[in-house]
C-alpha positions, 0 to 999 in steps of 0.5 A: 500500500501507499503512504496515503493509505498506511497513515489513515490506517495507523490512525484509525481514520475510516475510509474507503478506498477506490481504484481505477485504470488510470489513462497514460493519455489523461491530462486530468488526473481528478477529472480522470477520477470523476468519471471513472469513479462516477462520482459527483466532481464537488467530491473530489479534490486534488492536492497542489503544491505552493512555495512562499516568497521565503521558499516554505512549501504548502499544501493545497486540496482544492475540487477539481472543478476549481482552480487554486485562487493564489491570492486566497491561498497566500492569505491563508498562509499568512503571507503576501504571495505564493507560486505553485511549487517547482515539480521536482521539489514536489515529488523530492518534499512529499514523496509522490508523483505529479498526478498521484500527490496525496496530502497524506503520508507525505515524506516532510509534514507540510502546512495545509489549507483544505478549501472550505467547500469541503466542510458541507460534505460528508466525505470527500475523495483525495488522492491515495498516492498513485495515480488511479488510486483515491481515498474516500474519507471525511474533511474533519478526519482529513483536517486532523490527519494533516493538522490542516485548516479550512479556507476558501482557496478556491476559484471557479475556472 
């Protein structure tokens, strides 16, 4: 198993796994998951990955529907400005591949910011930690597994 999965079973957090055949060609890995999952888009959510001006990596769960709204996410962090993280620095910090970045299990614990959106949902999907592979679970459970907060980082496209 992933990383994802072996720490929401070392803390006793209920989920529900669910795998796909994941598509070499697919350019949305959470769009990709929607439909092969069948499940509504509001539910899943994919994990970005940001640096501050001081070079701190965050943490970003966001619905695939939206995109990340840099300014909303840099005020949740509490600084003036984000960018979306350099790849190789991604899958060197979290331990995961682009497309199958879960914010559980990640190598470095990193501050993180779950779209607000999420806390009317009973449960919501996030990536297990490969691509084709997601946890179902609840937005609390992800809070407390993460030490993450709720925000509105999110933005229509």
């Amino acid at each position: 198993m992933t990383p994802a999965v072996n720490s929401a079973k070392k803390h006793n957090i209920p989920f529900t796994l669910h795998q796909y055949q994941h598509e070499a060609s697919s350019t949305s890995f959470g769009l990709e998951a929607v439909e092969k999952l069948a499940v509504a888009p509001e539910k899943v959510f994919k994990t970005l990955v940001v640096s501050t001006q001081d070079k701190q990596l965050a943490v970003a769960i966001v619905p695939v529907l939206q995109q990340l709204d840099l300014k909303a996410m840099a005020k949740a962090l509490h600084c003036k400005k984000v960018t979306m993280a350099d790849k190789a620095q991604v899958e060197k910090t979290t331990g995961y591949l682009l497309g199958g970045i879960s914010p559980l299990g990640q190598k470095k614990s990193l501050v993180t910011i779950i779209d607000n959106s999420s806390e009317a949902l009973t449960t919501m999907f996030v990536s297990g930690g490969k691509r084709g592979l997601e946890i179902e679970l609840a937005p609390g459970d992800l809070a407390r597994l993460t030490r993450g907060s709720f925000s509105p980082i999110g933005s229509e496209n």
